[in-house]
N, C-alpha and C positions, 0 to 999 in steps of 0.2 A: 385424415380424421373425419369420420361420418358425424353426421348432423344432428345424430342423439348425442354423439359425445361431445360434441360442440356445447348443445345445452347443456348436457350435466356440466361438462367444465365450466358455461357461464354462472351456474346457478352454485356453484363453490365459490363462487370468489368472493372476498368480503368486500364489496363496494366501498363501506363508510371507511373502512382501515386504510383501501389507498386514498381515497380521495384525501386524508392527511396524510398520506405519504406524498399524494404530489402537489397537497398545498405547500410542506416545506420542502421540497424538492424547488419548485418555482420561487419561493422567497428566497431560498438561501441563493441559488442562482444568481437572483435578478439582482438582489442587496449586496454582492460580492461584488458583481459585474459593474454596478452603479458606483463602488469605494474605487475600483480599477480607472474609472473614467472620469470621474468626476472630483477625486484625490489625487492628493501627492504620492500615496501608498501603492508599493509594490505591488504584483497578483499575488505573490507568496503571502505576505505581509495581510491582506485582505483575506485571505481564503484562510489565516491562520484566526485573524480576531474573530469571523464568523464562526468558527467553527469551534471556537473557547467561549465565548458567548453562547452558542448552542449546547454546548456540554451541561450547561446550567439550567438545560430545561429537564424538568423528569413528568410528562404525561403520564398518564393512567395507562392508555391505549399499549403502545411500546415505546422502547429506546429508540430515541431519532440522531442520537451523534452520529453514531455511520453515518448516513443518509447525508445528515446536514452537510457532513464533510465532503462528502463524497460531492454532493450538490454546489460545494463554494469552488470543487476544482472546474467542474465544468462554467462556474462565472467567469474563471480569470483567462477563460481561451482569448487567445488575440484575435478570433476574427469573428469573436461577438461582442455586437455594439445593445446597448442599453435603451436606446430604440426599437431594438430586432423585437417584438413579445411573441412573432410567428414563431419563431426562431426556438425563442428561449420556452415558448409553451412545449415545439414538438420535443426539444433535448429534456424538457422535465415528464413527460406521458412517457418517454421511450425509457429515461433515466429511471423511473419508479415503475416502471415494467421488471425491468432488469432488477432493481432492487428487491422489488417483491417477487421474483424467482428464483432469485440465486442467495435468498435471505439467509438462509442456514448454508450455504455450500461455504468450504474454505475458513471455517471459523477459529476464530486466533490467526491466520495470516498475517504478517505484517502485508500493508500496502494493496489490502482486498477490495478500499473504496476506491484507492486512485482508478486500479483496473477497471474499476464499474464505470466511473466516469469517463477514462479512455476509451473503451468501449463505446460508450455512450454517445461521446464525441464524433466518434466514426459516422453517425447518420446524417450528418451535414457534411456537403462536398467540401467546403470551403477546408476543413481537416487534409482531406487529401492532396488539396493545392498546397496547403502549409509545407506539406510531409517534403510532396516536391520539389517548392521553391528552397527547401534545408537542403536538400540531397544534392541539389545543383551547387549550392553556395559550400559545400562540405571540402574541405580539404584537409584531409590525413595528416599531410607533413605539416600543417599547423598545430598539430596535439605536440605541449613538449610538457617537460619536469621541470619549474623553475624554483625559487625560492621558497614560494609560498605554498608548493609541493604537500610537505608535511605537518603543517602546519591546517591545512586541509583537511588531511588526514583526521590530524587528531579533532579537529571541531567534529567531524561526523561521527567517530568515537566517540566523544562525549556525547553527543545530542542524542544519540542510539543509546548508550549508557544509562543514560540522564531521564530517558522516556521513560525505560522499564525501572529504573531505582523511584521514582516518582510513584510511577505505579504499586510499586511492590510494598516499599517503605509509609507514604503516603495515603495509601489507597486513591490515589487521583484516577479517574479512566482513562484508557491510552489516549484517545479524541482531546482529553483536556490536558495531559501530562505535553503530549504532541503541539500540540497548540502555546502553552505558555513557553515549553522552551525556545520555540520560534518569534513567538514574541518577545521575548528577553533579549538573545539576540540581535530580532531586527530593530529593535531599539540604541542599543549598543552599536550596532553598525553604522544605522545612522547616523548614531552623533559622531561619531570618532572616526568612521572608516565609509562617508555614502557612495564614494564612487565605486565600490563591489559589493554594493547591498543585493540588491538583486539576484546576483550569481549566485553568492554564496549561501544565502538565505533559502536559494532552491535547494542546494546542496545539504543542507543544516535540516532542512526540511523532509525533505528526503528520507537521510538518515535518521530520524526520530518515528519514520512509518514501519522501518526496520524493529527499531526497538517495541514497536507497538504488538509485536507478537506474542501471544502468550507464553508465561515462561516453563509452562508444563514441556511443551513443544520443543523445544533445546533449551540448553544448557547456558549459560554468559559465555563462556568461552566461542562456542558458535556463531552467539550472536555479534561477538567479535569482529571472525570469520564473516560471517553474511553480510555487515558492516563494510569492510574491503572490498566485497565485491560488487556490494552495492555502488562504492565509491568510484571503482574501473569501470564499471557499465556505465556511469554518469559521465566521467570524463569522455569515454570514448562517443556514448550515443545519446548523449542529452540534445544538442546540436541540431542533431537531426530531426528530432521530435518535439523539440522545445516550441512552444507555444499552443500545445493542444492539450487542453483539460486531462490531469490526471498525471498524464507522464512519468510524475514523478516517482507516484505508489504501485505505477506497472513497475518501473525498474525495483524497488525496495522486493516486490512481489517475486518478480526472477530472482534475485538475487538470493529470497526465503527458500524458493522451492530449489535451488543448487543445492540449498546446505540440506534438505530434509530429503532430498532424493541422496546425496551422500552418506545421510545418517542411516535410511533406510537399508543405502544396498550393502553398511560394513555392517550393522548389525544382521543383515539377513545371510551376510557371511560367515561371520562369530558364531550365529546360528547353528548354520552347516556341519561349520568345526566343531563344534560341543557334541552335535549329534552324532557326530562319525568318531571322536575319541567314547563319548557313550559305547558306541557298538563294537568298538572295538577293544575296551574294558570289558565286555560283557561277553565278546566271541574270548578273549584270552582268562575269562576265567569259568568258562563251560568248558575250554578244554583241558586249564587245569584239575578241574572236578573228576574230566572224564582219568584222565592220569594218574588221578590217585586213588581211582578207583579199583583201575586195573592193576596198580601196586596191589592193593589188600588182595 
């Protein structure tokens, strides 16, 4: 890039709109990452009331729930402490960099903020050591099926379900629909069930960034489908990637684009076939034409 177009590009950018992009970029951050350390409360659990609590802001400027959401995943990374503010200033410049470029990209995706903040995450090493120290501790023949199996199942069902009827019925926004049913919930877990609060709350969690798609996009029955597989990408590679900002809304995010790149390539086949039974109605009845023509 030449040094004219450096200026032109510096002289578009709207200073005052990031500079609140990366004031709540940095609060939601540092205020999730502070409930993480300083509370009894899970990172799930914390990045879920941030970011139900932010849903309830409506500025002038624009909508900050993405954002804010996206901002509480990168608090609950495990290898940021609430002391870091190097740390946590470069993950909010970098994090509202990305925010404000990829603003419009991907819109209606479920799980577009986890990926911003997984992204995000990636500029600090300490991520990559994480990635690591999973990948050495990984062992395959520990994935099994036990009881609690489908049971599983159906909580991500529901919470994927539950986001988008919320939405739809409700009018809740998916950030706030997202958000309380994880609160619900980790509440309920809590009391009744804390020793898989955590787990499952990622799980639970997860699957409501699925449902946070819009529903022009697919259909329920997809998002059913996208649900499942959202749920087998979890079991199998949560593990691996577990403790690094976002994680969760990368996988919900693969798991959108399986079913949308599926839907893409049977209807661009459907497509096909309509068009070649078209032309072939249409060569079988120019040669009828010609037929009874040459009858008269």
């Amino acid at each position: 890039m030449h040094s004219p177009q450096i200026i032109k590009f510096a002289q578009n950018i709207d200073y005052k709109k990031f500079g609140i992009i990366l004031s709540y970029t940095f609060l939601a951050c540092f205020v999730t990452n502070c409930l993480v350390h300083y509370t009894f409360l899970p990172g799930v659990l914390s990045s879920s009331i941030i970011a139900l609590i932010g849903s309830f802001l409506k500025p002038k400027e624009f909508n900050p729930h993405g954002l804010i959401l996206s901002a509480s995943f990168l608090g609950i990374s495990t290898h940021l402490l609430p002391h870091q503010y190097d740390k946590i200033i470069i993950l909010s410049i970098v994090g509202s960099i990305i925010y404000s470029t990829t603003l419009h990209w991907f819109t209606g995706h479920g799980g577009k903020m986890g990926l911003l903040a997984f992204v995000t995450a990636f500029f600090l090493s300490e991520s990559w050591i994480v990635i690591h120290n999973n990948f050495i501790q990984f062992n395959f023949a520990e994935l099994k099926i036990d009881y609690d199996f489908f049971a599983l199942v159906f909580l991500s069902l529901f919470s994927a379900v539950g986001t988008r009827f919320l939405n739809i019925r409700y009018h809740f926004s998916p950030v706030r629909s997202s958000g309380l049913i994880t609160l619900i919930f980790g509440i309920l877990f809590f009391l009744f069930e804390p020793r898989h609060t955590e787990n499952t709350l990622a799980l639970i969690q997860g699957a409501t960034f699925v449902g946070m798609s819009r529903p022009q996009n697919f259909h329920h029955v997809w998002l059913i489908v996208a649900t499942c597989i959202y749920f087998f990408i979890y079991i199998i590679f949560s593990s691996l990637i577990k403790g690094i900002g976002g994680y969760l809304g990368t996988m919900a995010f693969i798991s959108y684009c399986f079913i949308s790149i599926w839907i893409w390539k049977t209807s661009d086949a459907k497509n096909k076939n309509k068009n070649k039974n078209k032309n072939k109605n249409y060569k079988n009845k120019v040669s009828e034409d010609e037929s009874s023509l040459r009858r008269k």
